[in-house]
N, CA, C and O atoms as a GROMACS GRO file, in nm:
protein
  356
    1UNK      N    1  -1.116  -0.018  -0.504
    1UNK     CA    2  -1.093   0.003  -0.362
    1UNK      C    3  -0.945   0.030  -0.339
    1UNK      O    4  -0.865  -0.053  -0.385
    2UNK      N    5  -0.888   0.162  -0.257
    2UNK     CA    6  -0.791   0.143  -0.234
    2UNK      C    7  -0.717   0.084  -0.121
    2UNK      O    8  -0.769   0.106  -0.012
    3UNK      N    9  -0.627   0.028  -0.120
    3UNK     CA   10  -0.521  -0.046   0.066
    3UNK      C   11  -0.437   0.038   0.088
    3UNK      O   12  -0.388   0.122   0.012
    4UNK      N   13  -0.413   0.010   0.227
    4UNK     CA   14  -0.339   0.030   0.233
    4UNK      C   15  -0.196  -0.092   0.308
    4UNK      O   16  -0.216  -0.194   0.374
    5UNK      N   17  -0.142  -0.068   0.290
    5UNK     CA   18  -0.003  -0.178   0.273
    5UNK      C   19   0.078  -0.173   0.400
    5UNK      O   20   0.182  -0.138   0.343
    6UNK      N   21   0.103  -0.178   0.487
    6UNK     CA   22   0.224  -0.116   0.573
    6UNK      C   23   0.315  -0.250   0.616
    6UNK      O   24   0.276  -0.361   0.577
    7UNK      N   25   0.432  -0.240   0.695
    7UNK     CA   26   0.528  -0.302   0.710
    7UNK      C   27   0.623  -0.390   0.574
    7UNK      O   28   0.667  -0.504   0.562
    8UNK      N   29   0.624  -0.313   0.521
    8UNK     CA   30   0.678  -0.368   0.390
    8UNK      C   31   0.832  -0.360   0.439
    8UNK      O   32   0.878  -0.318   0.546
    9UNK      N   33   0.899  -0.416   0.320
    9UNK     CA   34   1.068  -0.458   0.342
    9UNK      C   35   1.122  -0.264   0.308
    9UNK      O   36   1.039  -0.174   0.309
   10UNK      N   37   1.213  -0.250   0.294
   10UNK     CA   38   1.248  -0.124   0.268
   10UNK      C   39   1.316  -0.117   0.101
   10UNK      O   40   1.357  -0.018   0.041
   11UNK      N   41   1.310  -0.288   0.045
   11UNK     CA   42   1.354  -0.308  -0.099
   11UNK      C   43   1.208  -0.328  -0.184
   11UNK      O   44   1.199  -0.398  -0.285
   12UNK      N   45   1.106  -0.257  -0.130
   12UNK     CA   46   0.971  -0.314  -0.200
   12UNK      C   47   0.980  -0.199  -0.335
   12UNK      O   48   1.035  -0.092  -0.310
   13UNK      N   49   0.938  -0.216  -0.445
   13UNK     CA   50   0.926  -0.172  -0.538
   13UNK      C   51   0.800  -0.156  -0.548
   13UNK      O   52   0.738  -0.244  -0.488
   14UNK      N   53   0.697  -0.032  -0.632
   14UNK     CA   54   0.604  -0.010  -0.686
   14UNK      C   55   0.566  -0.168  -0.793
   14UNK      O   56   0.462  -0.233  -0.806
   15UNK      N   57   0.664  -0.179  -0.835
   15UNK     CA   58   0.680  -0.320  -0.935
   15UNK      C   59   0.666  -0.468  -0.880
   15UNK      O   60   0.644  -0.569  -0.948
   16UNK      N   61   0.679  -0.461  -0.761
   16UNK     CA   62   0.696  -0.585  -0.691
   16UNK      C   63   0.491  -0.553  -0.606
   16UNK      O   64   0.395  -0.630  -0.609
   17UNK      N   65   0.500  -0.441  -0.558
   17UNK     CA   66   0.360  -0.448  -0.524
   17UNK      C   67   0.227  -0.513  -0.614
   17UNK      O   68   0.138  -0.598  -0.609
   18UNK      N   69   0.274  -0.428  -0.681
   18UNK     CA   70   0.163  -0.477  -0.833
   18UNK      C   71   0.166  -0.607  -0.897
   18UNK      O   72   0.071  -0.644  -0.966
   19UNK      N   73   0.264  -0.675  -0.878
   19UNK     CA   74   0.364  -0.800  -0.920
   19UNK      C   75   0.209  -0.896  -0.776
   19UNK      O   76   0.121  -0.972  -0.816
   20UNK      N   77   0.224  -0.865  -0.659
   20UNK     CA   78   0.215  -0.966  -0.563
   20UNK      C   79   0.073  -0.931  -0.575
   20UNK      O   80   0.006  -1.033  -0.593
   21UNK      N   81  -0.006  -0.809  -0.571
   21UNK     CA   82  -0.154  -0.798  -0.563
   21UNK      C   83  -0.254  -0.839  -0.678
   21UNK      O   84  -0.373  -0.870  -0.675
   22UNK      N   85  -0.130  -0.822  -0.816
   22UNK     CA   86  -0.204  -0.869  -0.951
   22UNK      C   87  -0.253  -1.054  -0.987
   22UNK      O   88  -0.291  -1.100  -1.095
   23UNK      N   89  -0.236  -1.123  -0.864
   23UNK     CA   90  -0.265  -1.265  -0.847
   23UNK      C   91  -0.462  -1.233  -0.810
   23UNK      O   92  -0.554  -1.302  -0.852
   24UNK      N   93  -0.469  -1.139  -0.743
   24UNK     CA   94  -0.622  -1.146  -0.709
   24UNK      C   95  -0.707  -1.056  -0.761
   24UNK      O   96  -0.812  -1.028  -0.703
   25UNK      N   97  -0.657  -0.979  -0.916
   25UNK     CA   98  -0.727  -0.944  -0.963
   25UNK      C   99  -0.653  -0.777  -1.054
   25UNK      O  100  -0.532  -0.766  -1.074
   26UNK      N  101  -0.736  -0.686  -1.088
   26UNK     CA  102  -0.640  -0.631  -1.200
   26UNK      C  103  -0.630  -0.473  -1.097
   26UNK      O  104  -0.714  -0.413  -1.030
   27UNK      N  105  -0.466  -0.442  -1.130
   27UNK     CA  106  -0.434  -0.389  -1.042
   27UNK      C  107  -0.420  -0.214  -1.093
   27UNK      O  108  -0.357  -0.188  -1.195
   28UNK      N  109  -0.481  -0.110  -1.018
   28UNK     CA  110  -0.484   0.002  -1.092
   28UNK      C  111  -0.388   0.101  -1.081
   28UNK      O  112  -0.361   0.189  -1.162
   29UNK      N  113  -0.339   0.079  -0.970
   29UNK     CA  114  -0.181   0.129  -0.926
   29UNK      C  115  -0.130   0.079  -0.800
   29UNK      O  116  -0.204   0.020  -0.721
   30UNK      N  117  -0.043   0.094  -0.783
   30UNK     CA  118   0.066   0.057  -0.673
   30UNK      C  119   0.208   0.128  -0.640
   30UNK      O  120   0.317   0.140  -0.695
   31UNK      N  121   0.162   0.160  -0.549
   31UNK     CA  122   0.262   0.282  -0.490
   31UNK      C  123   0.368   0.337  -0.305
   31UNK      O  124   0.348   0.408  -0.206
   32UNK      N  125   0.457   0.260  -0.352
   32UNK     CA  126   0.535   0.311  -0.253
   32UNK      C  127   0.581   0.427  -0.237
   32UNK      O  128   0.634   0.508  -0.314
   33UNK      N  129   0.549   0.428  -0.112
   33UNK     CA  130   0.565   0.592  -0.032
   33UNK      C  131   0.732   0.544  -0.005
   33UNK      O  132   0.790   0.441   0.029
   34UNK      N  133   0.778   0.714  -0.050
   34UNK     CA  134   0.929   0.712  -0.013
   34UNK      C  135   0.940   0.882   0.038
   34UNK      O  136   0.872   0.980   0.008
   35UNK      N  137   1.078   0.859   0.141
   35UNK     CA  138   1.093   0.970   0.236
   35UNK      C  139   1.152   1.074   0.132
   35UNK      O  140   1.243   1.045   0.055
   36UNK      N  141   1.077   1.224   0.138
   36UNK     CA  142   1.134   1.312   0.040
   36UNK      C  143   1.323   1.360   0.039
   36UNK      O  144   1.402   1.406  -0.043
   37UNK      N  145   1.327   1.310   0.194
   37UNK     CA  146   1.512   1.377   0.201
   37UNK      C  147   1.592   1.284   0.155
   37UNK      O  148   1.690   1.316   0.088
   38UNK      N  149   1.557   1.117   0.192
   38UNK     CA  150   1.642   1.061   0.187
   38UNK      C  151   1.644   0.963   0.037
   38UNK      O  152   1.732   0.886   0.002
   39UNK      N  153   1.519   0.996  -0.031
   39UNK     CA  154   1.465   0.887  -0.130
   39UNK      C  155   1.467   0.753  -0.135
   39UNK      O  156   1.486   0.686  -0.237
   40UNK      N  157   1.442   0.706  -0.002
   40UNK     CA  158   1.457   0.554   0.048
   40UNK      C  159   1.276   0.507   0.055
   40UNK      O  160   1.188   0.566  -0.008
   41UNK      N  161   1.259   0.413   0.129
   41UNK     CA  162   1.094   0.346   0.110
   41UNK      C  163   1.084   0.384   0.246
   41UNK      O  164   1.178   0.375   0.324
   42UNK      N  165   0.932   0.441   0.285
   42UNK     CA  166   0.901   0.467   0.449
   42UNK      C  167   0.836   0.327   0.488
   42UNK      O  168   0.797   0.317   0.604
   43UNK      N  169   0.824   0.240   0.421
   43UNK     CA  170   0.785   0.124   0.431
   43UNK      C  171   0.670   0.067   0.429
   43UNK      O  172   0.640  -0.051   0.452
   44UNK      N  173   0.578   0.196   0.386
   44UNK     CA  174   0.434   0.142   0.369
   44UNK      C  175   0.425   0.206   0.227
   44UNK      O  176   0.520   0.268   0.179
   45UNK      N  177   0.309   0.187   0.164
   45UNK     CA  178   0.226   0.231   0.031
   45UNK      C  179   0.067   0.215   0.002
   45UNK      O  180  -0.018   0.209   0.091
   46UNK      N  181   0.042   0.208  -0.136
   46UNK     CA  182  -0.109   0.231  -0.138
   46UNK      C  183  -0.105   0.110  -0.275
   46UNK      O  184  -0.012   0.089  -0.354
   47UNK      N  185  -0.232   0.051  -0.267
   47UNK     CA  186  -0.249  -0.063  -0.405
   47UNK      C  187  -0.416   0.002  -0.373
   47UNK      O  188  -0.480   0.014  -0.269
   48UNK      N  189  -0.450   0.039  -0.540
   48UNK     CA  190  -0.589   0.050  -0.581
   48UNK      C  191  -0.619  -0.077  -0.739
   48UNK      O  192  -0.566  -0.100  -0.848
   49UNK      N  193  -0.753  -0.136  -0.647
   49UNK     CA  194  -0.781  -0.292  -0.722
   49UNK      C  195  -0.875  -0.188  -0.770
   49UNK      O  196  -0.908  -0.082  -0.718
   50UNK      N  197  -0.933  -0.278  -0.951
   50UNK     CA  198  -1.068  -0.223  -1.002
   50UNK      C  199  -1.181  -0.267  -0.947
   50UNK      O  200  -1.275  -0.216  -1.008
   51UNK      N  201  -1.227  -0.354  -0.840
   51UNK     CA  202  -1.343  -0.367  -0.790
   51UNK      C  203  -1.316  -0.412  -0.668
   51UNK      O  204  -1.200  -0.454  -0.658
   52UNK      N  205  -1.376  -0.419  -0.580
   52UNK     CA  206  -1.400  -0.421  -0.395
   52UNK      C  207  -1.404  -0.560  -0.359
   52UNK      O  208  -1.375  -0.597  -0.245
   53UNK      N  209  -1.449  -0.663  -0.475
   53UNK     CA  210  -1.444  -0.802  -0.445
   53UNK      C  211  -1.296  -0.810  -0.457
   53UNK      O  212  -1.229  -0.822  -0.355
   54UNK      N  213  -1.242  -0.805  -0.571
   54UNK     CA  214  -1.076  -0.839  -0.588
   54UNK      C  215  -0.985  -0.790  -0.444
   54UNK      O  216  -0.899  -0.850  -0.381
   55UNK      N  217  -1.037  -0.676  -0.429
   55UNK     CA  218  -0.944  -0.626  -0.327
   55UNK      C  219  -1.001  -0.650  -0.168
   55UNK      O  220  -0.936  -0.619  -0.068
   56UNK      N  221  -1.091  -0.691  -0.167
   56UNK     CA  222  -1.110  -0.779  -0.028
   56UNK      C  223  -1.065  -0.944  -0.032
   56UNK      O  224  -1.082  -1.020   0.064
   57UNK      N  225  -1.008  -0.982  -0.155
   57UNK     CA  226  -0.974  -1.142  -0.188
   57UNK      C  227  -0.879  -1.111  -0.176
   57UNK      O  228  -0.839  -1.175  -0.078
   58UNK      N  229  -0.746  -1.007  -0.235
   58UNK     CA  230  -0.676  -0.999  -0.196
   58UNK      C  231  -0.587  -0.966   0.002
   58UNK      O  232  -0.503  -1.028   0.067
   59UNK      N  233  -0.653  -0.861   0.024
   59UNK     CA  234  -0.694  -0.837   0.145
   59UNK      C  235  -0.662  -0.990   0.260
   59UNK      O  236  -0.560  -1.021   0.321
   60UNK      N  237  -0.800  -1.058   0.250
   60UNK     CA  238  -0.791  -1.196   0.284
   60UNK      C  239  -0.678  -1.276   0.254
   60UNK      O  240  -0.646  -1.368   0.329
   61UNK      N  241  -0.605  -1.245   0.136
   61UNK     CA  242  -0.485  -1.382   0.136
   61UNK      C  243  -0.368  -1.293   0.176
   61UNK      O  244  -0.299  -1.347   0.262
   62UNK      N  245  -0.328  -1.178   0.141
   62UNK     CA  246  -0.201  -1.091   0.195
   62UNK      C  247  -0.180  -1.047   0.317
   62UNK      O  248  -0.071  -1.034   0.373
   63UNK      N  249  -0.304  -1.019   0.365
   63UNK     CA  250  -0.293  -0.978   0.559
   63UNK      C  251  -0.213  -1.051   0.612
   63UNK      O  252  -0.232  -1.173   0.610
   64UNK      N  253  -0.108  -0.997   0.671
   64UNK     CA  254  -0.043  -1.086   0.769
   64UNK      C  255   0.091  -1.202   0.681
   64UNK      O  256   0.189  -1.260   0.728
   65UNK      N  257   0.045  -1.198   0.567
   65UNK     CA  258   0.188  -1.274   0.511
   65UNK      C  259   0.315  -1.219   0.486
   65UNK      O  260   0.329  -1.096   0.476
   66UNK      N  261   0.420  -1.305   0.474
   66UNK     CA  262   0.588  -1.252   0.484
   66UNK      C  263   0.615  -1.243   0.358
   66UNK      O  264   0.638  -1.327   0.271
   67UNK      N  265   0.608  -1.137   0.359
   67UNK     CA  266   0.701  -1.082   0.222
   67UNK      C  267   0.854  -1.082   0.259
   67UNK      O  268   0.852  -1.026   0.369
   68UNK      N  269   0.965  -1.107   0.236
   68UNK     CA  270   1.117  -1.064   0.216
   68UNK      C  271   1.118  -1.048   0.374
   68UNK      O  272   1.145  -0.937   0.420
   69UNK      N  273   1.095  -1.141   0.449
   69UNK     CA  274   1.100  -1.177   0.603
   69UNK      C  275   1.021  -1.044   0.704
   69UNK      O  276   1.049  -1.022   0.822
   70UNK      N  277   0.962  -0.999   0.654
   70UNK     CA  278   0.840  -0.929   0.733
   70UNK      C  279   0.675  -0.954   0.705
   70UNK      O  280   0.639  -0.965   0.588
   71UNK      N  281   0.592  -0.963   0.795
   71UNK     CA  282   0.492  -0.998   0.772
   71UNK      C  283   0.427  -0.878   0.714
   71UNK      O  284   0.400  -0.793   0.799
   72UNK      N  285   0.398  -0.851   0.604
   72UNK     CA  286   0.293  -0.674   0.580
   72UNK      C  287   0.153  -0.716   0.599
   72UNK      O  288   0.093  -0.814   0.553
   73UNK      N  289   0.101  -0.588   0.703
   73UNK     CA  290  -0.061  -0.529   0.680
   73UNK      C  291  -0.088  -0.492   0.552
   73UNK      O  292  -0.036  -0.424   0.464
   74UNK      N  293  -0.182  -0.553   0.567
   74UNK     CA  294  -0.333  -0.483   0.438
   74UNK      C  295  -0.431  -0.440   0.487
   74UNK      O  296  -0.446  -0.502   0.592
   75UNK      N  297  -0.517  -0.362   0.474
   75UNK     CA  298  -0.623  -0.301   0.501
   75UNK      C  299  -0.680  -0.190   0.403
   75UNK      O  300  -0.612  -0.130   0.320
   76UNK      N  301  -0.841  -0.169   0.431
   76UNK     CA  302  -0.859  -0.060   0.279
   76UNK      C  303  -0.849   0.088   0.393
   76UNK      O  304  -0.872   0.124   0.509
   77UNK      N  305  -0.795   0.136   0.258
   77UNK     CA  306  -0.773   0.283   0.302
   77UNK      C  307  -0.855   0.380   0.364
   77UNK      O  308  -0.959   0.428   0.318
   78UNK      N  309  -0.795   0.407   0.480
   78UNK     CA  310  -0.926   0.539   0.524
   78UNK      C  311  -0.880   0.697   0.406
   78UNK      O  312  -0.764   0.727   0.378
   79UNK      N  313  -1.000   0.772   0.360
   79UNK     CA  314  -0.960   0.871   0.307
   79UNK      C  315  -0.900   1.003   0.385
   79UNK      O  316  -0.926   1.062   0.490
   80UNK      N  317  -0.800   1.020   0.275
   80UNK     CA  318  -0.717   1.125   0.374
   80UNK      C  319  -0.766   1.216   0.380
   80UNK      O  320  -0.831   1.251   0.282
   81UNK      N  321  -0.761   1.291   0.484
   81UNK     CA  322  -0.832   1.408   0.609
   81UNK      C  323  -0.792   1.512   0.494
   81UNK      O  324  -0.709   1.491   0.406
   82UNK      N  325  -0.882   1.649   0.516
   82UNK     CA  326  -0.806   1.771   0.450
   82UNK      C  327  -0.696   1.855   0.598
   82UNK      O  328  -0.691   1.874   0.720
   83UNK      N  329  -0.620   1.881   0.454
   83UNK     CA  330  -0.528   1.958   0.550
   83UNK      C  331  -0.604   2.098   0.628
   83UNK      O  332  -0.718   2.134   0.601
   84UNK      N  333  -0.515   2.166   0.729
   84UNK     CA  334  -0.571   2.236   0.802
   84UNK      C  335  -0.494   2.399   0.769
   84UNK      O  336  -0.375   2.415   0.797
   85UNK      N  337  -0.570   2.504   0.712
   85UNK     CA  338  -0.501   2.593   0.664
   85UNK      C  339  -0.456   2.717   0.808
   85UNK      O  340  -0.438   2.837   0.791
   86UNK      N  341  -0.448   2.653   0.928
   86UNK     CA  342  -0.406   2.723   1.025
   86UNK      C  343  -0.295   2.769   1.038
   86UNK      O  344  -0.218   2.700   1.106
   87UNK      N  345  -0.241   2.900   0.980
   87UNK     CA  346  -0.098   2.964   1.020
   87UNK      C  347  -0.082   2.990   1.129
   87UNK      O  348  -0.179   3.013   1.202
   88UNK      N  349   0.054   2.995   1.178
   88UNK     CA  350   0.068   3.080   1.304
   88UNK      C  351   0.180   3.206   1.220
   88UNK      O  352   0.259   3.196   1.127
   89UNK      N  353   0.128   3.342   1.324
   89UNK     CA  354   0.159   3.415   1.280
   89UNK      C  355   0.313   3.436   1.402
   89UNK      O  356   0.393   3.528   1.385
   0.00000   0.00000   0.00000
């Protein structure tokens, strides 16, 4: 199942995600989104658990807790929309 993560610190590491989600089970990636201009953290990311129990246990204990003095969301990921091949001419 994948999450999604938001309000994270702006010092969160891919390493530190995987680090905090790998307590509730085995973790298949973890990934902070960072801004392409500035290469800083946009402050959210994505954690994919190997099964839907782990990642709703996790889910349940991370929602809402303070990481590095912010509380981060968890939630599972909605799948992303396709893009829209509308030019303007």
């Amino acid at each position: 199942m994948n999450m999604y993560v938001s309000n994270l610190s702006f010092h969160t590491s891919d390493e530190d995600l995987k680090t905090l989600f790998s307590q509730f089970g085995a973790v298949s990636s973890a990934k902070v989104i960072m801004d392409r201009e500035t290469g800083r953290s946009r402050g959210f990311g994505f954690v994919e658990m190997g099964t839907d129990a782990e990642a709703k246990e996790a889910i349940k204990n991370l929602n809402n807790k303070e990481v590095e003095g912010r509380a981060m969301s968890v939630s599972v990921a909605r799948e992303k929309a396709p893009r829209s091949d509308n030019k303007r001419w």
